[in-house]
C-alpha positions as CSV (number, residue, x, y, z in Angstrom):
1,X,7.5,5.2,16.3
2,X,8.8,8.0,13.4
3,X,6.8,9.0,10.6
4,X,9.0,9.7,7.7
5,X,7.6,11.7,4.6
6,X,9.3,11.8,1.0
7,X,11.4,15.1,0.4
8,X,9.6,17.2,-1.5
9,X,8.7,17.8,-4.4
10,X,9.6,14.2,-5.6
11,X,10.6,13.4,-9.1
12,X,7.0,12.7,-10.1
13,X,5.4,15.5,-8.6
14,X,3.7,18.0,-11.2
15,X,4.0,15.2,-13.6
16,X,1.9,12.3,-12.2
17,X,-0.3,11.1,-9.6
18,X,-1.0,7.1,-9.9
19,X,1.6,5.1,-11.3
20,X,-0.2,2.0,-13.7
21,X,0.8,-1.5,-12.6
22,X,0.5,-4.6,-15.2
23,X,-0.5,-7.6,-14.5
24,X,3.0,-8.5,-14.4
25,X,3.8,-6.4,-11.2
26,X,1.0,-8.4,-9.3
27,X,2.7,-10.0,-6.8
28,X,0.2,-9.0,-3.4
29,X,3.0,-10.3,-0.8
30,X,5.9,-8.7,1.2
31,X,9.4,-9.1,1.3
32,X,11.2,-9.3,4.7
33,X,14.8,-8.1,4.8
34,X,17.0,-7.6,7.8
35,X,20.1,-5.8,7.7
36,X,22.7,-5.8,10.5
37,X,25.5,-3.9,11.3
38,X,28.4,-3.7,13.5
39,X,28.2,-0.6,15.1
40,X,25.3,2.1,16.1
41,X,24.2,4.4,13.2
42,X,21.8,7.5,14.0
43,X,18.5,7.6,13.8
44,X,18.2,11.6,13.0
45,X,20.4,11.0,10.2
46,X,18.6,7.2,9.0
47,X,15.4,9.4,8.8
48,X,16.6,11.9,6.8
49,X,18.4,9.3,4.1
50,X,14.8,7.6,4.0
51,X,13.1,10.9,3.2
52,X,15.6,11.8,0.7
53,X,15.5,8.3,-0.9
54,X,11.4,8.5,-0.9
55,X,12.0,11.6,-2.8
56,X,13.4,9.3,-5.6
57,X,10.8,6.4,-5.2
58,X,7.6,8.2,-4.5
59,X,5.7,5.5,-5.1
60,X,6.9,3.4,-2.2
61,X,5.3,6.0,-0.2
62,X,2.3,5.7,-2.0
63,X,-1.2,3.5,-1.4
64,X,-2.0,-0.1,-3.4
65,X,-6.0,0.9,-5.1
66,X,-7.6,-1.3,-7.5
67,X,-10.6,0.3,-8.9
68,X,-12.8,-1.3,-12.2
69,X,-10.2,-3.9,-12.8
70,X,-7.6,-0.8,-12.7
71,X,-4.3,-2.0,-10.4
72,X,-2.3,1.4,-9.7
73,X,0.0,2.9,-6.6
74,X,-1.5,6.7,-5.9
75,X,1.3,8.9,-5.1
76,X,0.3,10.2,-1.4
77,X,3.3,10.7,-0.3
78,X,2.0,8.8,3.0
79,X,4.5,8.7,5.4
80,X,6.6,5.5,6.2
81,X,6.7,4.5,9.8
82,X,9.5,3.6,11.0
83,X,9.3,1.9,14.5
84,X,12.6,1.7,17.2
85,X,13.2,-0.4,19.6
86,X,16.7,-0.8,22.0
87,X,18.4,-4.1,23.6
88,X,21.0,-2.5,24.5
89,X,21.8,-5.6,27.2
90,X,22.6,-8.1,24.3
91,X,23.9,-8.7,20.9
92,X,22.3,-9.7,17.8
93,X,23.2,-13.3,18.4
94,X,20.4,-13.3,21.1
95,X,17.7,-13.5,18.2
96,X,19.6,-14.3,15.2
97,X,20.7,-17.7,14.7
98,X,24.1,-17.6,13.1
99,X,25.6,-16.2,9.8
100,X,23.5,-17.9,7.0
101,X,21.3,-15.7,5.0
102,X,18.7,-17.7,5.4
103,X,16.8,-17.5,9.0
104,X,13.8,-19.2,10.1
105,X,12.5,-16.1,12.2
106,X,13.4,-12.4,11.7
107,X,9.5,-11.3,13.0
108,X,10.8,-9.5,16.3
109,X,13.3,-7.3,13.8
110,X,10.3,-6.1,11.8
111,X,7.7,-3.9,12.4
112,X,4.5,-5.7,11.4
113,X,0.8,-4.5,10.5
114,X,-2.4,-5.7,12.5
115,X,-3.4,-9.0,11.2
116,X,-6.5,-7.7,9.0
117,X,-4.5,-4.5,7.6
118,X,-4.8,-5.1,3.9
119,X,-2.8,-2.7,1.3
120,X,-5.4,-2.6,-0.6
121,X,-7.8,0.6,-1.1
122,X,-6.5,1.1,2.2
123,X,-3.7,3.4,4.3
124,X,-1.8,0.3,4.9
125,X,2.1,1.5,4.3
126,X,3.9,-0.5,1.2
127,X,7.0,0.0,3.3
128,X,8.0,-0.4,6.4
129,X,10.8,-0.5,8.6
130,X,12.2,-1.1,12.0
131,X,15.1,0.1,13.8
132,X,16.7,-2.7,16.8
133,X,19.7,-1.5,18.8
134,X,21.9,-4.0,20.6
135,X,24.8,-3.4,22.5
136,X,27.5,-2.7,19.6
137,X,25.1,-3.4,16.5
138,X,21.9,-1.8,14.2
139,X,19.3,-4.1,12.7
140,X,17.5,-2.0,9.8
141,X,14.8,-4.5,9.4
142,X,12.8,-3.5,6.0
143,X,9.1,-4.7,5.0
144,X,8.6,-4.0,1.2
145,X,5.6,-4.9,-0.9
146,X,6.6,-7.4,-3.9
147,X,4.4,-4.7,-6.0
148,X,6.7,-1.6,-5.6
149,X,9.6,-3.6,-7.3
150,X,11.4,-7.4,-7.6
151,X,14.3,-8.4,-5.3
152,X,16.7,-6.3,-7.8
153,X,14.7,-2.7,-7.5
154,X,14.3,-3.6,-3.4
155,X,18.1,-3.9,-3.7
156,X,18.5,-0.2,-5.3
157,X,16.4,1.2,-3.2
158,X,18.1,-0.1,0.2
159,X,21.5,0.8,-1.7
160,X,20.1,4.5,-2.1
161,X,19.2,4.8,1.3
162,X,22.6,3.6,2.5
163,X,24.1,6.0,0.1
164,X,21.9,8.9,1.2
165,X,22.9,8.0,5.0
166,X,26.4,8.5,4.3
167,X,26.6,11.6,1.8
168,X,27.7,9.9,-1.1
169,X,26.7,9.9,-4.7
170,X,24.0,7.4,-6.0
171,X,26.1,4.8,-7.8
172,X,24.3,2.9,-10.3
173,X,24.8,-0.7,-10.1
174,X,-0.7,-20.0,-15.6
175,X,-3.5,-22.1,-13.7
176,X,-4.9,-19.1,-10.9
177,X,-6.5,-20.3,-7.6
178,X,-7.7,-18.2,-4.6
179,X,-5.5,-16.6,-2.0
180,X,-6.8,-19.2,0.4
181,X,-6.3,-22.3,-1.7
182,X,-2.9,-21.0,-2.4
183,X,-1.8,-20.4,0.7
184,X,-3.2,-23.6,2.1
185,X,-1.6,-25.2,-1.0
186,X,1.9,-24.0,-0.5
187,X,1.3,-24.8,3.5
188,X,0.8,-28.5,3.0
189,X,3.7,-28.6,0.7
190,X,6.2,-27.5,3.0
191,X,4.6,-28.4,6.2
192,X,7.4,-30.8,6.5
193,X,10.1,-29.2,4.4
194,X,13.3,-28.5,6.7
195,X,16.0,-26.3,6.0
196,X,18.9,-27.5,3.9
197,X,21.9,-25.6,4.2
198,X,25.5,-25.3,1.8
199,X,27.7,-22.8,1.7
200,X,30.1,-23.9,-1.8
201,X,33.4,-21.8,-1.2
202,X,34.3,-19.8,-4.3
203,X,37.0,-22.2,-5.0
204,X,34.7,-25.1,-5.0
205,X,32.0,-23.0,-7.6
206,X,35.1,-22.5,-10.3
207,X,35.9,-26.1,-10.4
208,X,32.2,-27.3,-10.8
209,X,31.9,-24.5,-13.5
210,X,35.1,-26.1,-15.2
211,X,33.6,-29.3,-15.2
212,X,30.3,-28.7,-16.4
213,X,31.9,-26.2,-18.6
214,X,34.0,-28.5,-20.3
215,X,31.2,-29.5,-23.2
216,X,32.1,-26.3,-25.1
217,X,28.7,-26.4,-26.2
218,X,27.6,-23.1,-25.0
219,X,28.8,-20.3,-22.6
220,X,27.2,-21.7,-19.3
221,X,26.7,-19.5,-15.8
222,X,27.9,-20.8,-12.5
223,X,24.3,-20.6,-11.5
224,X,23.7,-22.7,-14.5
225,X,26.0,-25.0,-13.1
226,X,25.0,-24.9,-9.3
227,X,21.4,-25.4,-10.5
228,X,22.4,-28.6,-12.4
229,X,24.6,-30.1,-9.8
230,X,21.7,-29.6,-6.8
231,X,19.3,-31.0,-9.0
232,X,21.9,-34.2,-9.7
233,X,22.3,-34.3,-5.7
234,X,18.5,-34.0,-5.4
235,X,17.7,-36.7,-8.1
236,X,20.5,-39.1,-6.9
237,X,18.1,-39.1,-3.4
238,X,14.8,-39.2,-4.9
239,X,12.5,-41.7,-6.6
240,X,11.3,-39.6,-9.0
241,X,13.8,-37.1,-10.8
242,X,13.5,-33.3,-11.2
243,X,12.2,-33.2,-14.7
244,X,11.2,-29.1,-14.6
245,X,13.1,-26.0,-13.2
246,X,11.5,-22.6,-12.6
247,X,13.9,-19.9,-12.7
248,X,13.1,-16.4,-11.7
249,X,14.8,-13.9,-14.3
250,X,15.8,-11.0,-14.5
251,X,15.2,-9.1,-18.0
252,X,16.6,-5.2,-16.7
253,X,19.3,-5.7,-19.9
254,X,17.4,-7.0,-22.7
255,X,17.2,-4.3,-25.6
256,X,14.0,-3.4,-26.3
257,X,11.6,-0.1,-26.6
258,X,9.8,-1.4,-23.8
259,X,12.4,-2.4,-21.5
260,X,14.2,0.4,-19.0
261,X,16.4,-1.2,-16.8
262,X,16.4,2.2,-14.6
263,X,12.4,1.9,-14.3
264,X,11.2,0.7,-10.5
265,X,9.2,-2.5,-10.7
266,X,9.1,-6.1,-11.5
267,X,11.1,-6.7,-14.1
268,X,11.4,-10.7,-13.4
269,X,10.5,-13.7,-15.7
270,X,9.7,-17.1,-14.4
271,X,11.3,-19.5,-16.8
272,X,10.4,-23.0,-17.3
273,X,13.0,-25.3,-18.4
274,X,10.9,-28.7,-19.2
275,X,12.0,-32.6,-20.1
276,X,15.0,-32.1,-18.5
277,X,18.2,-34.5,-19.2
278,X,19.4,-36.6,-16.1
279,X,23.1,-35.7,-16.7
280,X,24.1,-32.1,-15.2
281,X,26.4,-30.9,-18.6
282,X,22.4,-31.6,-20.9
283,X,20.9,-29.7,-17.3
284,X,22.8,-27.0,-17.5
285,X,22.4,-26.5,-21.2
286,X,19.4,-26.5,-20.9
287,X,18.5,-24.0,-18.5
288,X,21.0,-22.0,-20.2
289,X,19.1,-22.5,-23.7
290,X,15.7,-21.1,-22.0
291,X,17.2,-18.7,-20.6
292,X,18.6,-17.0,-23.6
293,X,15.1,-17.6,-25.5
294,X,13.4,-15.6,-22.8
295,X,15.9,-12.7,-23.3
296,X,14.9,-13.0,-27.1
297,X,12.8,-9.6,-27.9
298,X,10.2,-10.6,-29.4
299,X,9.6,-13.5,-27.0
300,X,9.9,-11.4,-23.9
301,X,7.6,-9.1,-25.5
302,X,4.7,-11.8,-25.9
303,X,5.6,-13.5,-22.8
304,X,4.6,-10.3,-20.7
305,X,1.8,-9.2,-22.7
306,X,0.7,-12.9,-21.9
307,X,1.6,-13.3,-18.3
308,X,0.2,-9.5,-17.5
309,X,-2.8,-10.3,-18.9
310,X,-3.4,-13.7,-17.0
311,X,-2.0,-11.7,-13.3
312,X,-4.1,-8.9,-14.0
313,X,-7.1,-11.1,-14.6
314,X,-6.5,-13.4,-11.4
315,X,-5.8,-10.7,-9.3
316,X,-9.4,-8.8,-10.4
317,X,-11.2,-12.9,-9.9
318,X,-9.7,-12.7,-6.1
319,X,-6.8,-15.1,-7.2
320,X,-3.4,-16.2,-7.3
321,X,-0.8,-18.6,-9.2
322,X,0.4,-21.7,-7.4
323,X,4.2,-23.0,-8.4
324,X,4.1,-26.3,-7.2
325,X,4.9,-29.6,-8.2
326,X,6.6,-32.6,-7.3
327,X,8.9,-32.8,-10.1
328,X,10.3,-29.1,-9.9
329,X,12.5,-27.2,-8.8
330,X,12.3,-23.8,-8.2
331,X,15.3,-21.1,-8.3
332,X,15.8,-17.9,-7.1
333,X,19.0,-16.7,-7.2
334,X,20.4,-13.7,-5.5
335,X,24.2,-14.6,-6.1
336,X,24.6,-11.7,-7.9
337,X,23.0,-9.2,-6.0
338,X,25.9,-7.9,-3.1
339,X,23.1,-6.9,-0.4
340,X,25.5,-6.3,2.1
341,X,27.0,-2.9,0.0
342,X,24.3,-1.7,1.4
343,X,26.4,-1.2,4.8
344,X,25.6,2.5,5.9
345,X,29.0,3.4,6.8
346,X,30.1,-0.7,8.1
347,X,31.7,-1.7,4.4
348,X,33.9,-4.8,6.4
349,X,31.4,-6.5,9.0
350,X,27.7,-5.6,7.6
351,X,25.5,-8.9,7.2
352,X,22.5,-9.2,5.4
353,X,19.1,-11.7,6.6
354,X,16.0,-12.9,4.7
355,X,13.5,-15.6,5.4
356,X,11.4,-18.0,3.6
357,X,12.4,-22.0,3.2
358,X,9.9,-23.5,0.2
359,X,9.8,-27.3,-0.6
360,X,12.6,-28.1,-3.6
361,X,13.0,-24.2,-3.8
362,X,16.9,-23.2,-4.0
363,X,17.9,-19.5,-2.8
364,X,21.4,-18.6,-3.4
365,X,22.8,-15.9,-1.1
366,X,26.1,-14.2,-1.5
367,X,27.8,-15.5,2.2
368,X,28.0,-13.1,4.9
369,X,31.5,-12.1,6.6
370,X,32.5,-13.7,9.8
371,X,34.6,-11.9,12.5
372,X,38.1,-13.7,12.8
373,X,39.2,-14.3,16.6
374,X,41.9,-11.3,15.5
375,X,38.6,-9.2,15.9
376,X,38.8,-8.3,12.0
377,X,35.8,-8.9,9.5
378,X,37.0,-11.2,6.6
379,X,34.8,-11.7,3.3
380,X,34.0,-15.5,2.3
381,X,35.9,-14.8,-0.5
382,X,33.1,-15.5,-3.5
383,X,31.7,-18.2,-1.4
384,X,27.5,-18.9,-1.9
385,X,25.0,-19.9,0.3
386,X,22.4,-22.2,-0.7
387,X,19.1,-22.9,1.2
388,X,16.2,-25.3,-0.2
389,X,13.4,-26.8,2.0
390,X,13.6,-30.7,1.5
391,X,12.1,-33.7,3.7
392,X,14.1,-35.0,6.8
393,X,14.9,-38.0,5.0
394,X,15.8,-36.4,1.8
395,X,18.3,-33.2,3.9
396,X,20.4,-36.4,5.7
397,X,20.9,-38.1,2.3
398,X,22.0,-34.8,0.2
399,X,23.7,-33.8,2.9
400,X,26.0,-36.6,3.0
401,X,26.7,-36.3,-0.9
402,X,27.6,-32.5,-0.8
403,X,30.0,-33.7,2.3
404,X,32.2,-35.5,-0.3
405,X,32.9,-32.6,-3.0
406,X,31.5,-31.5,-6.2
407,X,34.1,-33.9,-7.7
């Protein structure tokens, strides 16, 4: 095990020691990344990359406290652990179980806590990583708690650190329940979810924007479109038809005082597009519309003095949000996000691995490269991966539709 400490003196130090967090930034779970490369990078030099990037994110070397109703990360500098561990006898294949993003278990790439180690007013690390070498590969396996940042600040930070590792220059690129009820909540709703897998080649994701594009009506993303089509899929297999969407969204580029798209943190909406149409052109307009109103100033200005409010409230009361209903889907996208530029050195043959299958929940992944039988690393060429948790009955059905074509 390696303790690494932030270089010193970090950007905040002499100006700071607690940085606030908002209701909004509430979100008391971790984030469990894996990233694997094809070749052996060195530890010496890994640990000095992480202290250099701590020096620039203090606070992920900080402690979680809550005192009086008071949410804030104290800058302690605490060192991050990061643990080691060598296979050298096998490849990566021996634990992971093939090229999608999405895996069911990444646990023995991760260096975990004690059961009853809670972040809170304690010395439980907010980060945490661990280190697996196999024969010819590295797994950087990273633990990052959902307060320090959202999926895009993770991103920057894991991008920094590959940067660091390889001497180059930083490029920028409702209702609230207990923890228990929740948990137990979003347990009985996926006890029986299974894993539904698609990868839509890039070629296949330009015609389907095309088509649903075709309305003129607005300018419509091909995440607008993907959404619309899966949930067209989903409702052609369903008795009851998808009539909400909850998209999580980013809102780094709006223009406002109180918006810095530089700033660490959660900068993420969830967005409810309700009464939805059953045709995928009035779907995708619709999440489209919402979208943009969320984006709108003034609305994103009363939708996180709202929403802050209500988290930071729950979270004082014990308590949490539950997302789940039978007639909605939830979306996630990270089709945007390259996760695999983060390659330390590997920029041809790096992969990136998450976890986490939720009932009618839709992750889009960027696709991982695959090694031809020439030995070379070829790109999927814009190609997406989609994972949702659906029943047994429900994966066999959709996945006989999205067997004959987005046409």
């Amino acid at each position: 095990m390696h303790l690494v400490s932030p270089k010193l003196p970090t950007i905040l130090d002499h100006h700071q020691t607690t940085v606030d967090l908002p209701g909004i930034d509430l979100l008391l779970v971790y984030v469990d990344n894996v990233h694997v490369l094809p070749g052996k990078i060195g530890l010496e030099r890994f640990n000095n990359a992480l202290s250099d990037t701590l020096q620039l994110y203090p606070h992920a070397a900080g402690q979680l406290r809550c005192q009086n109703g008071r949410w804030f990360i104290e800058l302690t500098n605490t060192p991050v652990p990061v643990d080691v561990s060598y296979i050298q006898e096998k490849d990566s294949s021996s634990v992971l179980q093939n090229d999608w993003v999405i895996q069911e278990d990444l646990s023995s790439l991760l260096h975990h806590q004690p059961v009853d180690a809670n972040p809170i007013n304690g010395t439980v690390p907010l980060v945490r990583f661990k280190l697996t070498f196999f024969m010819d590969e590295t797994c950087i396996g990273i633990s990052w708690h959902h307060a320090l940042a959202d999926g895009i600040g993770l991103f920057r930070f894991t991008h920094t650190l590959s940067q660091f590792y390889q001497d180059k220059a930083i490029t920028p690129d409702r209702d609230a329940y207990t923890f228990t009820y929740v948990d137990d909540t979003y347990v009985e709703a996926n006890k029986s979810a299974e894993n539904l897998q698609w990868r839509f080649s890039g070629e296949e994701l330009r015609r389907l924007h095309t088509i649903t594009n075709s309305s003129g009506q607005q300018a419509l993303t091909i995440q607008d479109c993907l959404t619309a089509y899966l949930v067209t899929v989903l409702n052609r297999c369903r008795e009851e038809p998808i009539r909400i969407i909850n998209n999580v969204v980013s809102y780094r580029k709006v223009i406002a005082p109180f918006v810095d798209e530089n700033v660490a943190g959660n900068a993420s909406l969830f967005i409810f597009t309700q009464q939805l149409p059953l045709d995928m052109v009035g779907i995708a307009n619709a999440i489209r519309t919402s979208i943009l109103r969320s984006r709108d100033a003034q609305e994103l200005e009363y939708y996180l003095s709202t929403a802050s409010d209500s988290m930071l409230t729950a979270a004082n009361l014990g308590k949490w949000f539950c997302f789940t209903s039978d007639d909605m889907m939830g979306v996630n996208s990270n089709s945007r996000i390259d996760w695999c530029s983060a390659h330390f050195g590997f920029p041809d043959g790096s992969k990136f691995h998450t976890i986490g299958v939720y009932n009618i929940f839709v992750r889009p992944f960027i696709s991982n490269p695959v090694k031809g039988v020439d030995g070379i690393w070829h790109s999927r060429q814009d190609s997406i991966d989609v994972s949702m948790g659906v029943s047994a009955g429900l994966k066999s059905r959709m996945l006989d539709i999205l067997a004959r074509g987005v046409e």
